[in-house]
N, C-alpha and C positions, 0 to 999 in steps of 0.2 A: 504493500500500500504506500510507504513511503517513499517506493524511489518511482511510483507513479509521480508524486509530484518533486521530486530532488533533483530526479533526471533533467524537466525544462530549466528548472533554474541554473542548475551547475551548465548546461549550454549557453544559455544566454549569460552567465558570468564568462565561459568561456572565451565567445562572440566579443562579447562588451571586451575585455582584454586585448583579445589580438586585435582589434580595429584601434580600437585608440593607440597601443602600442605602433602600431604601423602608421598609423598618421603620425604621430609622437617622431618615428625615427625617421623618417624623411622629411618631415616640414622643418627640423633643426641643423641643419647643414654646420653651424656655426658651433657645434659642441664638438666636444672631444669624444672621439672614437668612431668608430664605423659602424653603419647603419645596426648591423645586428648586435653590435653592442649595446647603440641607444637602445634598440628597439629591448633587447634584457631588461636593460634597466625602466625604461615607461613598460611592460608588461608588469615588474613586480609594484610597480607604483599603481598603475591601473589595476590589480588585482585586489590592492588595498581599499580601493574607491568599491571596484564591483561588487564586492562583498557584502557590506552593509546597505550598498543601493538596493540588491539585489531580495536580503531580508526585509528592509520596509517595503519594498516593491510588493512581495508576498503575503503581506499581511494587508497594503492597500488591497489587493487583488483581490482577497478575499471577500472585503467590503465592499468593491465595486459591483461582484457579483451578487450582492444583493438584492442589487439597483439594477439587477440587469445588462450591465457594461461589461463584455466580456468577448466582443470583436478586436481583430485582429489591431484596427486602428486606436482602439483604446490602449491595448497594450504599450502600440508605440507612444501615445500620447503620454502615459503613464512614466514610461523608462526616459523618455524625452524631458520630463519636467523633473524628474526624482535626480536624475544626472544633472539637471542643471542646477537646480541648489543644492545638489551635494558640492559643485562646483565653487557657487557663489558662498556657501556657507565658508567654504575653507579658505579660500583666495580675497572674502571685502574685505577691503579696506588696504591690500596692499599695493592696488591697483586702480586709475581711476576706471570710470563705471562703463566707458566707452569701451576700454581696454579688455576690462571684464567678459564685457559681450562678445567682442572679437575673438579671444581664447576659447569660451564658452562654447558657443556653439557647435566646434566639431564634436565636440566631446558629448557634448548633448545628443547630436545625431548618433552617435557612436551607441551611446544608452537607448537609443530608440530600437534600433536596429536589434541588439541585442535582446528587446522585449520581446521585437516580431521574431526572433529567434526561441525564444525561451516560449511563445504562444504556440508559435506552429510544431516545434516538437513537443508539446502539451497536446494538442489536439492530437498526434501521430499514437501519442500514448492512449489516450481518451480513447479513440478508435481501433484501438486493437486491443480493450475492455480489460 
């Protein structure tokens, strides 16, 4: 029963990791080491983030499905907003708020993507009962 639902999660933390990692190691050109180094190092960072995005995610989820909210677009909706103030929680105030936004975003996409990851192999499991 539980790796019915542990299984999408641990994908879409997955997901969420290796995308941000890989944006991470190629939009820095100007750091020290090569690509698959950076990219080590924003994976253990991004894993840090998914983690906990990924446990309120899970627990939002649950309440959404209350309400009925439990399309594929909600999901993204969901991992889209929870990454970005997981974002803005850590990073105000060292950054002005334009700045903010600018960094933000991928990373936010990053979180979405990974929900629509963490839905669709929810649903793969869902359907094979």
């Amino acid at each position: 029963m539980i790796r019915r639902y542990l299984l999408p999660v641990l994908a879409g933390v997955v997901i969420g990791t290796l995308l941000a990692a890989v944006y991470f190691a190629f939009t820095t050109g100007g750091f020290i080491g090569s690509p698959i180094q950076r990219a080590r190092g924003a994976a253990t960072v991004a894993a840090l983030y998914a983690v906990p995005i990924a446990a309120i995610c899970a627990l939002l989820w649950r309440a959404m499905a209350l309400i009925r909210r439990e399309g594929v677009m909600d999901a993204a909706a969901l991992g889209f907003m929870a990454t970005l103030l997981a974002w803005f929680s850590t990073n105000y105030g060292n950054e002005p708020l334009g700045a903010l936004i600018s960094f933000a975003w991928p990373y936010a996409i990053c979180g979405g993507l990974a929900a629509i990851a963490t839905w669709l192999v929810g649903q793969r499991m869902a359907s094979r009962g």
